[in-house]
MDTraj code that builds the backbone (N, CA, C; nanometers):
import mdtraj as md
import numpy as np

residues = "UNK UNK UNK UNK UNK UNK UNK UNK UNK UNK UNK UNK UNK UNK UNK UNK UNK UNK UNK UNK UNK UNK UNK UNK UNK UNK UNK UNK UNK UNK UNK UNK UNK UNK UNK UNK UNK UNK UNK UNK UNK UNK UNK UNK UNK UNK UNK UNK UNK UNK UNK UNK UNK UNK UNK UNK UNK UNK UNK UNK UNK UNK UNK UNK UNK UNK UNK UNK UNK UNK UNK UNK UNK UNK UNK UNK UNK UNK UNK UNK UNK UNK UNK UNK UNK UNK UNK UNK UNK UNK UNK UNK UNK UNK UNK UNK UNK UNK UNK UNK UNK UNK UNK UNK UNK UNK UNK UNK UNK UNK".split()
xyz = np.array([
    [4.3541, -2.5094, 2.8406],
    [4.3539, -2.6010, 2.7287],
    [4.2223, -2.5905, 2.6526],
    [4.2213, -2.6650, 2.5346],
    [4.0876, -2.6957, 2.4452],
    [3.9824, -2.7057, 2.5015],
    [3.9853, -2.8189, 2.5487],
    [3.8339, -2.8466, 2.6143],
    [3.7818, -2.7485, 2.7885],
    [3.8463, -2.6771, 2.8292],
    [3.8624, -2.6075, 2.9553],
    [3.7487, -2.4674, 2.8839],
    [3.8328, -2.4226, 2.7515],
    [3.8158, -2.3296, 2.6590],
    [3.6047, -2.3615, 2.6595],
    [3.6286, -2.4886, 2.5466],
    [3.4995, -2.5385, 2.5012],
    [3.4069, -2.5286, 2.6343],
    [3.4391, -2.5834, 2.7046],
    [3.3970, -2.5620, 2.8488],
    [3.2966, -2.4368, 2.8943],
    [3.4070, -2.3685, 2.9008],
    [3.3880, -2.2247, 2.9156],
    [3.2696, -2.1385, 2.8211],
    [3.2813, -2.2059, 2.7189],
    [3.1759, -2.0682, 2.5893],
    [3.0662, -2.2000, 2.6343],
    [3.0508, -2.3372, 2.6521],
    [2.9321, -2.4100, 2.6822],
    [2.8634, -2.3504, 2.7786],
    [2.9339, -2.3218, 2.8983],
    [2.8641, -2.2552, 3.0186],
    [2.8029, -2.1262, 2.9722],
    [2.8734, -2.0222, 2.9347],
    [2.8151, -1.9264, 2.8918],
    [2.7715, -1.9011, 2.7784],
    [2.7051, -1.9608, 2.7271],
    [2.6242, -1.9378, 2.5623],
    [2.5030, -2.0953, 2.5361],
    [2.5527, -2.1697, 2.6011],
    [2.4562, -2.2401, 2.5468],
    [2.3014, -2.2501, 2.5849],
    [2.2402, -2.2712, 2.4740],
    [2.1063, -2.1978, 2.4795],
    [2.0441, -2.0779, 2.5439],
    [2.0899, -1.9883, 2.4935],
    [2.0679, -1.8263, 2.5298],
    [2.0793, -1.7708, 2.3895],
    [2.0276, -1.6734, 2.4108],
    [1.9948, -1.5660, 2.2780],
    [2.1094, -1.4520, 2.2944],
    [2.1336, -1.4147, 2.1877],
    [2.2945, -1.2812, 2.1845],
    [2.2164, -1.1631, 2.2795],
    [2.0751, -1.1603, 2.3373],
    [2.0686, -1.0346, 2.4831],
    [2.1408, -1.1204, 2.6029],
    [2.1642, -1.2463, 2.6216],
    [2.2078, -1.3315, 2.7227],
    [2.3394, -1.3661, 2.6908],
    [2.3714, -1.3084, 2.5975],
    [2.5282, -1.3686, 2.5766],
    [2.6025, -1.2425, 2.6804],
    [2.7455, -1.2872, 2.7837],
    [2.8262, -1.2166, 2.8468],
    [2.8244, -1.0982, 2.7731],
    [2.9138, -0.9703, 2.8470],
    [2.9481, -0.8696, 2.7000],
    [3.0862, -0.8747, 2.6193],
    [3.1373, -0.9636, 2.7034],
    [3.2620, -0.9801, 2.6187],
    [3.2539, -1.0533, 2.4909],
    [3.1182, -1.1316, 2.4943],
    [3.0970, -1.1657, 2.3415],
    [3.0680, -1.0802, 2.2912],
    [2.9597, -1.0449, 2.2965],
    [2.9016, -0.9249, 2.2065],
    [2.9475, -0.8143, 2.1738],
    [3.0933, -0.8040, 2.2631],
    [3.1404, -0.6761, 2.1946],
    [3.2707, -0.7581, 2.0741],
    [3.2707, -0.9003, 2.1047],
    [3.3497, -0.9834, 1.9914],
    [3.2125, -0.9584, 1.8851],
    [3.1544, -1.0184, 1.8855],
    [3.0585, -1.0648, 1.8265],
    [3.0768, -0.9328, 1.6797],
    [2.9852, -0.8043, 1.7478],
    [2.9673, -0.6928, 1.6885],
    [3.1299, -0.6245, 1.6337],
    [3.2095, -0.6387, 1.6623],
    [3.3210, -0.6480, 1.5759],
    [3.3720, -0.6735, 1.4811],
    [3.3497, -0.8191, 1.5129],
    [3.3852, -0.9320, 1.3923],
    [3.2837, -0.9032, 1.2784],
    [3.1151, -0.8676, 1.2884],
    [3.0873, -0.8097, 1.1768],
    [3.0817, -0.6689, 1.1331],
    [3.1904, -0.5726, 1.2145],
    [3.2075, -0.4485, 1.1405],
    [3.3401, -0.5049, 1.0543],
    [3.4289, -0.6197, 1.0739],
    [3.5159, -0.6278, 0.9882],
    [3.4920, -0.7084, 0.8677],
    [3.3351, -0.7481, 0.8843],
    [3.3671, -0.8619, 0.7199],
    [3.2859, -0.7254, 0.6622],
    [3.2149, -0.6244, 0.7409],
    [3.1275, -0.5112, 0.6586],
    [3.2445, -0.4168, 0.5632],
    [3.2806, -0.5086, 0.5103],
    [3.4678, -0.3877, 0.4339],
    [3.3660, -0.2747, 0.3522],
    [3.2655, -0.2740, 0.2983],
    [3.1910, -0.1283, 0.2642],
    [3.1327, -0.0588, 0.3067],
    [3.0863, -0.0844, 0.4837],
    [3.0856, -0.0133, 0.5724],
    [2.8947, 0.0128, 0.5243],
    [2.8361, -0.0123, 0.4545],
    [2.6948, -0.0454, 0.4373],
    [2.6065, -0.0820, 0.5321],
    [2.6409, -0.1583, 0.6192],
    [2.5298, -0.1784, 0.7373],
    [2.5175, -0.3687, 0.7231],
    [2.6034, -0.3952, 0.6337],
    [2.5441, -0.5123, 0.6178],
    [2.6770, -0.6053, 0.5286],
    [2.6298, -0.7193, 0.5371],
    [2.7347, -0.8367, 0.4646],
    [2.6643, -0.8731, 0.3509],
    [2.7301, -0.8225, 0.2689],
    [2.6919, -0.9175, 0.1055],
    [2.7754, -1.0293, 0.0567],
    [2.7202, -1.0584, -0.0722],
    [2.7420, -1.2022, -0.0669],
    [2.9091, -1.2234, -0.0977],
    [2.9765, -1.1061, -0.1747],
    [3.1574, -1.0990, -0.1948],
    [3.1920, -1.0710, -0.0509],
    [3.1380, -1.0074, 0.0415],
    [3.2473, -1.0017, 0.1588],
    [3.2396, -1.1337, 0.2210],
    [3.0949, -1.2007, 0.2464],
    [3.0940, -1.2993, 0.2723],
    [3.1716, -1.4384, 0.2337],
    [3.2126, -1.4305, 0.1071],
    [3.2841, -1.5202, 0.0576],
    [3.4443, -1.4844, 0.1005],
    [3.4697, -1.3454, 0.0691],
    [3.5876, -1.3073, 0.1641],
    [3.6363, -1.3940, 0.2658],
    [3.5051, -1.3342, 0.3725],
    [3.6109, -1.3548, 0.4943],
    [3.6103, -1.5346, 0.5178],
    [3.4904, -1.6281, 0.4448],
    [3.5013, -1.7196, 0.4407],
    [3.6391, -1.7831, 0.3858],
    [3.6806, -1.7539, 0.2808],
    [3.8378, -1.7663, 0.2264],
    [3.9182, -1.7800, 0.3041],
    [3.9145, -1.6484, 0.3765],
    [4.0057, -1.5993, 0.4694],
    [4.0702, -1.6772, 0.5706],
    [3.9546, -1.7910, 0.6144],
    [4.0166, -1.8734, 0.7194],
    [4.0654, -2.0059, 0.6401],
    [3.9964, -2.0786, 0.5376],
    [3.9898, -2.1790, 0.4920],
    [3.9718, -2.2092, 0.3337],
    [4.0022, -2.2718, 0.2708],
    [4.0237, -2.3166, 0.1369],
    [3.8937, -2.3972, 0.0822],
    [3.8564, -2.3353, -0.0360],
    [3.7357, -2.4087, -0.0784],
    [3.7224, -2.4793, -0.2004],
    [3.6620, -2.5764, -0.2710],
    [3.6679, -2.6335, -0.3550],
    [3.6377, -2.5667, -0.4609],
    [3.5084, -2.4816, -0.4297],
    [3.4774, -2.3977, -0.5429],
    [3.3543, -2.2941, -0.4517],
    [3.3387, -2.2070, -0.5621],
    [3.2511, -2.1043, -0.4676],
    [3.1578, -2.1254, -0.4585],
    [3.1182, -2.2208, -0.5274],
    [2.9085, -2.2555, -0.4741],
    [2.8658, -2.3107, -0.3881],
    [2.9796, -2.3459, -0.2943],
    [2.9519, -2.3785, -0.1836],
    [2.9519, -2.2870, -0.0622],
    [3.0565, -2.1527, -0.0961],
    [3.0260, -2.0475, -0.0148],
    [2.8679, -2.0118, -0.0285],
    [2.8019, -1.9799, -0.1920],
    [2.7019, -1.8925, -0.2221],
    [2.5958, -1.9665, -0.1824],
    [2.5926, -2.1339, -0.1545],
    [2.5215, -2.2082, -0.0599],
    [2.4955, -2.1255, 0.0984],
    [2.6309, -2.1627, 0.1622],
    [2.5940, -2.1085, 0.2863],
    [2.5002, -2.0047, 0.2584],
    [2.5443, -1.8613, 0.1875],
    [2.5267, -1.7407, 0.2361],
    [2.3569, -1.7691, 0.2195],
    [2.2881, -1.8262, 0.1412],
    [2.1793, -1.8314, 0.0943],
    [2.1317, -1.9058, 0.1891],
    [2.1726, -1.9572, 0.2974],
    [2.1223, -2.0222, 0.4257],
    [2.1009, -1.9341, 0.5325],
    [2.1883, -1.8375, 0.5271],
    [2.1999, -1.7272, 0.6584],
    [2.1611, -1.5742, 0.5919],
    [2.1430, -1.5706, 0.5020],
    [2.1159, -1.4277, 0.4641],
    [1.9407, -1.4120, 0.4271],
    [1.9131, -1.2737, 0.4633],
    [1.7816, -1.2149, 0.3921],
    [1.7825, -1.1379, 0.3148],
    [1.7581, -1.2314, 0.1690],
    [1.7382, -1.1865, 0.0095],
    [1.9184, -1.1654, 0.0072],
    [1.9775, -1.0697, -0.0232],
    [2.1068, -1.0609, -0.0825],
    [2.1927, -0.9857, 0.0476],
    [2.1537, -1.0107, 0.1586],
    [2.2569, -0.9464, 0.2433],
    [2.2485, -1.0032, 0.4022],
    [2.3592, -0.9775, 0.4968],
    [2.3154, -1.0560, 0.5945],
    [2.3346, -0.8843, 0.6956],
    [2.2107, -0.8785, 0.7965],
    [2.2135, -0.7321, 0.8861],
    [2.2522, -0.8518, 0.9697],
    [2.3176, -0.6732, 1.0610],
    [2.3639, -0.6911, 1.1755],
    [2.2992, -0.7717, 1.2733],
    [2.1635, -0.7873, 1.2859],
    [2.0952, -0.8230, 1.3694],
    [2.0756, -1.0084, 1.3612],
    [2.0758, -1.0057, 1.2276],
    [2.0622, -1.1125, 1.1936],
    [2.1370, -1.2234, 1.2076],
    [2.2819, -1.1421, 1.1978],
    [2.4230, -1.2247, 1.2252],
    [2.4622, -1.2605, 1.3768],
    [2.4237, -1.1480, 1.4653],
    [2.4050, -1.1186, 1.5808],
    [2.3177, -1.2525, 1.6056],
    [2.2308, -1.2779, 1.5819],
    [2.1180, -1.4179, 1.6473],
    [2.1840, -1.5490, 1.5687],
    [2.2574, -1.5556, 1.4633],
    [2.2920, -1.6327, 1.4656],
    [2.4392, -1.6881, 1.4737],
    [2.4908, -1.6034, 1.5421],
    [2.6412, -1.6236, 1.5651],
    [2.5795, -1.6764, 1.7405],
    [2.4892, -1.6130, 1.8307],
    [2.4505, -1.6994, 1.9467],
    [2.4100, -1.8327, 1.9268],
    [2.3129, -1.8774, 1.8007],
    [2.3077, -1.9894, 1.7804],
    [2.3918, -2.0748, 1.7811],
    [2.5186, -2.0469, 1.6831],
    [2.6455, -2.1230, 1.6786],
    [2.6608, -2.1584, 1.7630],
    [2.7169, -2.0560, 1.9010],
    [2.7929, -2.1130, 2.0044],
    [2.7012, -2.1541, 2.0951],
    [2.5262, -2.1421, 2.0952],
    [2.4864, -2.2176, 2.2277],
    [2.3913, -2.3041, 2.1789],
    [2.3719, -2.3488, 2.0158],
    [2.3133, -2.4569, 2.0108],
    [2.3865, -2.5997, 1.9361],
    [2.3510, -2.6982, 2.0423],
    [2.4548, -2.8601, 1.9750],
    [2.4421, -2.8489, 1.8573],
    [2.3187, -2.8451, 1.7859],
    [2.2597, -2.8806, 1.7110],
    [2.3115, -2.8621, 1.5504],
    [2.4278, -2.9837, 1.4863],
    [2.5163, -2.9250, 1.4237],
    [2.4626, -2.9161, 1.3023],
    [2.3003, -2.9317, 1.2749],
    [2.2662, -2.8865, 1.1489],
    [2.1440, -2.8039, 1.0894],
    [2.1589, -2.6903, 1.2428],
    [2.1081, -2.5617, 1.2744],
    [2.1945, -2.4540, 1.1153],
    [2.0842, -2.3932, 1.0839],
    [2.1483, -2.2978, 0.9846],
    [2.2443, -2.2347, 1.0593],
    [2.3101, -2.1596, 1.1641],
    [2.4168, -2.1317, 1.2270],
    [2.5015, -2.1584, 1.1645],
    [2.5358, -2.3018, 1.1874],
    [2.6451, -2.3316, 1.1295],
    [2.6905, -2.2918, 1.0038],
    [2.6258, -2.2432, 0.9394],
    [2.6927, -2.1681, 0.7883],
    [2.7201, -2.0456, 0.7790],
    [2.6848, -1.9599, 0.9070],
    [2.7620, -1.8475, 0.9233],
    [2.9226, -1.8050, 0.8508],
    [2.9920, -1.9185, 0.8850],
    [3.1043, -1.8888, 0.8724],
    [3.1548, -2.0351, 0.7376],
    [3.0533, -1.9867, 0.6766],
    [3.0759, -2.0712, 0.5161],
    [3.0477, -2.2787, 0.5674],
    [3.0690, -2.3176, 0.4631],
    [3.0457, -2.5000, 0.4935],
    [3.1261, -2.5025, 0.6098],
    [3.1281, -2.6001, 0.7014],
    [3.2546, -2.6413, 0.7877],
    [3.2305, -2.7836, 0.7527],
    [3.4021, -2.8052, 0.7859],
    [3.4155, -2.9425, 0.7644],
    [3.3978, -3.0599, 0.8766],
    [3.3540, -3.1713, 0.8333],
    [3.2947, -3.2696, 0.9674],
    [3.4660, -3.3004, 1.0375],
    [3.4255, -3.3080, 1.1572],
    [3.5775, -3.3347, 1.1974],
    [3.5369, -3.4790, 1.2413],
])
top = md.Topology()
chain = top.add_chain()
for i, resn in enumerate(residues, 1):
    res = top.add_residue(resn, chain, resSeq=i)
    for name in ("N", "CA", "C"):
        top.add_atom(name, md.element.get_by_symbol(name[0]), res)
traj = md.Trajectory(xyz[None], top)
């Protein structure tokens, strides 16, 4: 179930850095950004970023994507490495108003 799940990525990710994350993340992890990399560049700019943000969820308007990205990116692009430390953030810090959290565009308060 849900919380068994939540459970589970708490034990293994919280507060650790992506060298301490299992490898079954990190080989999620490093995946998931060869697929928002759709130009195969080395890196996420600010249209794929809004992409794959779309992709899951519906937005009011786009300046709230070009918000996030301008939270998680250096100058006009986000590296691998970068996404990499903060996709560990996401999942091993509470802290819900850690730049992390905009990885994956605004989220909504539940």
């Amino acid at each position: 179930d849900a919380e068994e799940f939540m459970g589970g990525v708490e034990t293994a990710c919280k507060g650790k850095s992506y060298d301490g994350l299992p490898e079954a993340f990190k080989f999620f992890i490093e995946a998931q950004f060869k697929t928002i990399d759709v130009d195969g560049d080395g890196s996420i700019g600010l249209e794929e970023f809004r992409y794959d943000c779309v992709s899951r969820m519906a937005y009011s308007n786009v300046e709230v994507l070009d918000e996030a990205f301008k939270k998680v990116a250096e100058g006009d692009s986000l590296s691998l490495a970068r996404y990499k430390d903060l996709y560990a953030q996401f999942l091993g810090n509470p802290d819900e108003s850690c730049v992390a959290c905009s990885l994956f565009g605004p989220l909504p308060e539940l």
